[in-house]
N, C-alpha and C positions, 0 to 999 in steps of 0.2 A: 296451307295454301288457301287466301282468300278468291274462290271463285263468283262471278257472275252469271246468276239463272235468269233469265227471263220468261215469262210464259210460267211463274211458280204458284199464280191458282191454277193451272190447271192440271189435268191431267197426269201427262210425261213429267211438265217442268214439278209439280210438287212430287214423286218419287226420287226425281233428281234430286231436289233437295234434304229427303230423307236419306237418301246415299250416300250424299257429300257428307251429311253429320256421321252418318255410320263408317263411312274412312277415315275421319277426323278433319275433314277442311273445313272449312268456314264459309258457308255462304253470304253470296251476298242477294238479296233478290230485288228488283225492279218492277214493280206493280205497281196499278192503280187504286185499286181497294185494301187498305193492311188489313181489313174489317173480316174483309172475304177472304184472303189469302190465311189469317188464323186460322178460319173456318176449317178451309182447307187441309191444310197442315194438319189442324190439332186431330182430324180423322184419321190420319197417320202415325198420331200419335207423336208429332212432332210440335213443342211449344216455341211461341211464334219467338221470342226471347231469345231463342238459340240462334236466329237467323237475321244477320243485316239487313233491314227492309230502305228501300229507296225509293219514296213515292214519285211516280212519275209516268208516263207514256213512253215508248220505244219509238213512237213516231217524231217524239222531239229530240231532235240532235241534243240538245243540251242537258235533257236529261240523262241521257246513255252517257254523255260527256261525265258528267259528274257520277254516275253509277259505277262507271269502267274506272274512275279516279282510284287508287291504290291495290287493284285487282292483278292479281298473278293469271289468271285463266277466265275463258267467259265459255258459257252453252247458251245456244240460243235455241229454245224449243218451241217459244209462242207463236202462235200462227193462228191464222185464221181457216177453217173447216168447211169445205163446201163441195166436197166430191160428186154430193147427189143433187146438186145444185146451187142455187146465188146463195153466197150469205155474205152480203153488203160489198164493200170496197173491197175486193180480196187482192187485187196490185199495190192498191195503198200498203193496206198490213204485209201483205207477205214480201213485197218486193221490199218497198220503201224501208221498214222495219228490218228487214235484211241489211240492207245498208248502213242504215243506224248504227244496227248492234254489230254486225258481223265486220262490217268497212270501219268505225270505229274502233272496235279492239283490236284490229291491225294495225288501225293509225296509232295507237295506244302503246304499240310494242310490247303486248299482251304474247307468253312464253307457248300458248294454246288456246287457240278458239276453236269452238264444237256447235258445227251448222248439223238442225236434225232435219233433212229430206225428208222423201217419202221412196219406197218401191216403184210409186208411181209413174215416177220422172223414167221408168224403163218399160212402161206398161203401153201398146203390145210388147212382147216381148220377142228377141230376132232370135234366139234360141232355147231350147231344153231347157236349158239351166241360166237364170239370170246372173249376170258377173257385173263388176263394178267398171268396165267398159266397152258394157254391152250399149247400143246407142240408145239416146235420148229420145222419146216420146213427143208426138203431136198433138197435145190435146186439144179438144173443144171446148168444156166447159173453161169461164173463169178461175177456176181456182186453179185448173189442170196448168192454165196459162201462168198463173198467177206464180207455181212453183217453179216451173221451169225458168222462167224468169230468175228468178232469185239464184235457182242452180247453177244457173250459164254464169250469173255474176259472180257466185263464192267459188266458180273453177278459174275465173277468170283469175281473183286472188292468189289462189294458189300456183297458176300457172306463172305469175309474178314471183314466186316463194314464198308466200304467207306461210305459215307456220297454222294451216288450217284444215282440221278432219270433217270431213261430212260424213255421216250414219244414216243409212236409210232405214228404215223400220216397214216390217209390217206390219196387218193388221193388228193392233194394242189390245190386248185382253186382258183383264184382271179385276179385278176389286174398287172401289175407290173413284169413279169418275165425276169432275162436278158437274161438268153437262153431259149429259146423254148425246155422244154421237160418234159417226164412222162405226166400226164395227162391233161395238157394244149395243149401239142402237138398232143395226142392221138384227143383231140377237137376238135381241128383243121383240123387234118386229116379228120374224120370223120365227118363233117358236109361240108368239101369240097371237099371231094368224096366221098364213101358209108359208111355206118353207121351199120356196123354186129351185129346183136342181137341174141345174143346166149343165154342160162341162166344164171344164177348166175346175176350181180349186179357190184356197184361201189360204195365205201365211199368216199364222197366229202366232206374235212374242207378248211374253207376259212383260206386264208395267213395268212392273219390280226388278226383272230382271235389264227389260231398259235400261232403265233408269240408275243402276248400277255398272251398264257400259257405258253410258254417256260421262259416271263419272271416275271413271276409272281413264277413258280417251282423254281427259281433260289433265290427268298426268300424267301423260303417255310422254313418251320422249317425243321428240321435235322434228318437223316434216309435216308434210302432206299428206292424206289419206284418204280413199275413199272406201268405207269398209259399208257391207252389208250386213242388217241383222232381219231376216224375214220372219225366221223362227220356223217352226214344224210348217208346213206343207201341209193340207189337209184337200181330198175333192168332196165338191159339196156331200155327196151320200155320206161320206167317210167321216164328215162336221156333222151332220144331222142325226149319224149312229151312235157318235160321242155323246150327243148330248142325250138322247136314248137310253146310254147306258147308266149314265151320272144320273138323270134323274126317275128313270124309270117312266118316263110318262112319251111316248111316241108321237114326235112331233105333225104335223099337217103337210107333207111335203106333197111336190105336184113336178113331176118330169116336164123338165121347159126344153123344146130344141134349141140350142145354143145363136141359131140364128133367128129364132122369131125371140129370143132376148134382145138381141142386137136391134132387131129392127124394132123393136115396142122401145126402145131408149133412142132412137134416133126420132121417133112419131113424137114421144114426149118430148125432147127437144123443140123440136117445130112448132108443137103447139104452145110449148109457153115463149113461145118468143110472138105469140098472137097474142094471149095472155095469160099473166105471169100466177102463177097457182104452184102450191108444195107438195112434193112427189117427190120419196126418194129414191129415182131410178133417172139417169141419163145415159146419153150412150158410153160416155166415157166410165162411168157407174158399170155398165151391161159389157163394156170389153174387159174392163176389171177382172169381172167376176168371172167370164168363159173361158180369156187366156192366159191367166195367171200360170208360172209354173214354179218351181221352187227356184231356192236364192243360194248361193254359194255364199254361206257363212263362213266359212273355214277364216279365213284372215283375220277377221274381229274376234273371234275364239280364242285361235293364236298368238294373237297380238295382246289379248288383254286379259286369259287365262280364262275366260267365264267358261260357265256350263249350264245352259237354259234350263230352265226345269220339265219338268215331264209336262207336255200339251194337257192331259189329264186335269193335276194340279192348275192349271192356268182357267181351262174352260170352267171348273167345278168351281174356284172362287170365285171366277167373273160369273156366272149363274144363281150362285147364293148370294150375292151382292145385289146383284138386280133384283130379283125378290123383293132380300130386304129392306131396298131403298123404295119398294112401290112400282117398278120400271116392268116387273114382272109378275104375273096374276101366281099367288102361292099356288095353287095347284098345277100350273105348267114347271112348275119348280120341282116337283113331287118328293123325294125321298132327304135331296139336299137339306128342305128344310124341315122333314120331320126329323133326319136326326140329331136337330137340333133341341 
């Protein structure tokens, strides 16, 4: 099956592409840089040879036009990242691009498209347990908008009968990221200078294993879905003791009341809308992180046979990885990388 990836320098989209080869499809990928997306890849250990490259923008209808040209399935994972504040036109990329990719391979009569969400789109959250029609979020920030946008338009789709899954994910942990950000960054920060423990929690799925449901959804039999992948549930002590114990080195933490988080991301709000300066805490950032609760995976399991890996396994590579790459000072790393 020739699928289309987008977003395959980064992150999600290039494990996806290492997935699709390990089932045996064939990608196809849509990038702007082939230069960079080898790059990419080849840390994966995937040569870029194995995979259809189609140089292009997601924002040009014409190029998606001819990318989507002979394709049995599409994933759309690219997007633009800005939870803890602006990063650039986040309605152009996320919504428009949405359009593009996701409205086109519908127009396309494409057999499976696979929109990748976020958890966020349900964050506050109205109970216990997040479910796949629990309601939709208000957000503040631009990107918050930026997704929700996009959401309302690929349910729109489907509420037509497209023949299309959305995956929300939580926070991404693993090995392998080519920019540093969201909650690999948030790691980093916080185990190399202090580590706020407020209430609420964090959902951690490893890449890999992502990136292995989004391509498994993409030969999923035909219908609509909205499946959750949050991964392990962690409260912040409970993230800060893991990492403790992985690497033997006792992070900086500092007990936050949940509402003087709240309010310190609603004061940073305010003030960069006087002026604009990088901080990454908002309030939409600060509800995240205090009322997060876990995610009813059970349907994307079911449905597509996976079995996450141990949170362990996920934190411990995504920890020697940052080291290795420089993201992390080798001593806050501690035992990860001596036993190497």
């Amino acid at each position: 099956m020739r699928v289309l990836v987008t977003g395959a320098s980064g992150y999600v989209g290039s494990h996806t592409v290492h997935a699709l080869l390990a089932a045996g499809h064939r990608p196809r990928a849509l990038v702007r840089d082939r230069d960079r997306t080898a790059r990419v890849l080849g840390a994966l250990g995937v040569d870029i040879g194995a995979v259809e490259v189609v140089t292009g923008d997601m924002l040009d209808e014409g190029a998606v036009r001819t990318a989507l040209d002979g394709c049995d399935a599409a994933i759309h994972t690219a997007a633009s990242i800005g939870v803890t504040g602006s990063a650039g036109d986040l309605v152009k990329v996320n919504v428009t691009g949405t359009r593009n990719v996701v409205g086109g391979a519908v127009a396309h009569g494409l057999s499976r498209v696979v929109h990748v969400s976020t958890i966020g789109v349900f964050v506050p959250p109205s109970s216990p347990v997040i479910t796949a029609d629990g309601p939709l979020a208000n957000p503040r920030t631009g990107y918050g908008r930026s997704k929700l946008a996009a959401e309302r338009y690929v349910r729109g789709l489907q509420d037509d009968g497209a023949p299309v899954t959305i995956v929300y994910p939580g926070g991404v942990c693993g090995p392998h990221q080519p920019t540093l950000d969201a909650l690999m960054e948030g790691l980093a920060a916080a185990l190399g200078k202090v580590w706020p423990l407020p209430g609420g929690g964090v959902s951690v799925i490893d890449v890999r294993d992502l990136g292995t449901a989004l391509a498994r959804a993409a030969g999923a039999d035909g219908g609509a879905h909205r499946w959750l992948l949050g991964g392990h549930y962690l409260t912040w002590p409970e993230y800060a003791r893991l990492c403790h114990r992985l690497t033997g080195v006792r992070p900086r933490t500092l007990r936050v009341p949940s509402a003087v988080m709240l309010a310190l991301g609603s004061l940073l709000d305010a003030a960069k809308r006087v002026r604009d300066f990088d901080y990454p805490l908002t309030r939409d950032a600060a509800e995240f992180m205090v009322t997060l609760v876990p995610t009813d995976d059970r349907p994307i399991l079911d449905a597509l046979d996976l079995a996450p890996r141990p949170v362990e396994e996920t934190v411990e590579d995504g920890l020697r990885w940052l080291a290795e790459s420089g993201h992390l000072a080798p001593r806050r790393a501690g035992r990860l990388l001596a036993a190497d």
